[in-house]
N, C-alpha and C positions, 0 to 999 in steps of 0.2 A: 342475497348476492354472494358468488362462490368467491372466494381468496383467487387472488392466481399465485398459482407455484411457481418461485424460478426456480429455474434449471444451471445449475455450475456446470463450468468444466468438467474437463474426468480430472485434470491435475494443473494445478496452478502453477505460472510462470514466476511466481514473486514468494518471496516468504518472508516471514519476521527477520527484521532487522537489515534486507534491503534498503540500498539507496534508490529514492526513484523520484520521479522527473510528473507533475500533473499535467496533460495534455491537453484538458478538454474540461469545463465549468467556471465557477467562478474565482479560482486558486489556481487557474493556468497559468505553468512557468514555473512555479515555486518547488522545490527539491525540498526531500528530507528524509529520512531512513521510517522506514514501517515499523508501528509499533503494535499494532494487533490486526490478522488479517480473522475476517468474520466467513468462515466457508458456505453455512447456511444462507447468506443474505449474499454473497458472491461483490462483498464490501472489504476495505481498509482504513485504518487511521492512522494518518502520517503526519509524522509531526510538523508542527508548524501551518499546516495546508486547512482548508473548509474550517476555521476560525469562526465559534459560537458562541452566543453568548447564556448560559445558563445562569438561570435566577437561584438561589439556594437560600435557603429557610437555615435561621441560627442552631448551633449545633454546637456539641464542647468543644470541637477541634475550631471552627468557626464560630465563635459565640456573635458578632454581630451580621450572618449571613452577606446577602448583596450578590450581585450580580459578576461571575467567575467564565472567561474567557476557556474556553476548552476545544481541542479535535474531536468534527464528526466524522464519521466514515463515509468515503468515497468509492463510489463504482471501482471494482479492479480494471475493468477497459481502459478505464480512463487516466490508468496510470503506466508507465512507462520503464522500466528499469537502466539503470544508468552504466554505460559499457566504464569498468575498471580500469581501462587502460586509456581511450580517449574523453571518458566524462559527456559524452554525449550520448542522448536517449537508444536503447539500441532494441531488437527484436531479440526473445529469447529462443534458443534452440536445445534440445536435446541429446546429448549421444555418450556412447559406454568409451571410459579414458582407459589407461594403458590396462589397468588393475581388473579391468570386466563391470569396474562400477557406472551407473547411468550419472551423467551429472550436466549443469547446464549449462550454456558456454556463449557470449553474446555472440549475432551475428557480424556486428561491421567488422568485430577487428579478430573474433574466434578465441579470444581468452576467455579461459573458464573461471564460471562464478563459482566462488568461495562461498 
């Protein structure tokens, strides 16, 4: 049986260290800045959000192993970015500011992401 390939975006609406809003699974509602986006798998891990529990085998740094709470990654769909000026979830858009640079800029209220 073949793999299926997924297909990304050409360019992603989110990047490392975004605040963003989870819309959709079982860590809907919960906010938290991105802390590694994965472009291959068209995944993120946000902190605080899809809360796991991983077993770990004793080790120097952990010498009596046990079971360690950690973020999985989530679908980028399913996340949302959070508009800087009113803090509600907003759509990301595109366009070149005064300087010729492309840069991103929420829809509800048009400030641009930093």
């Amino acid at each position: 049986m073949e793999k299926k390939q997924h297909t990304q975006p050409t360019k992603l609406k989110i990047k490392k260290g975004d605040l963003v809003k989870v819309i959709a699974g079982d860590s809907k509602g919960s906010e938290g800045k991105i802390l590694e986006v994965i472009l291959e798998k068209g995944r993120a891990i946000v902190e605080g959000a899809n809360m796991v529990s991983k077993h770990t085998k004793p080790n120097a740094a952990k010498p009596n192993g046990g079971i360690v709470k950690q973020e999985a990654a989530i679908a980028i769909s399913n996340l949302m970015l959070v508009d800087p000026k009113s803090g509600k979830p907003t759509r990301v858009g595109r366009k070149k500011n005064d300087a010729g640079k492309l840069v991103r800029f929420a829809k509800i209220s048009g400030e641009e992401i930093k």
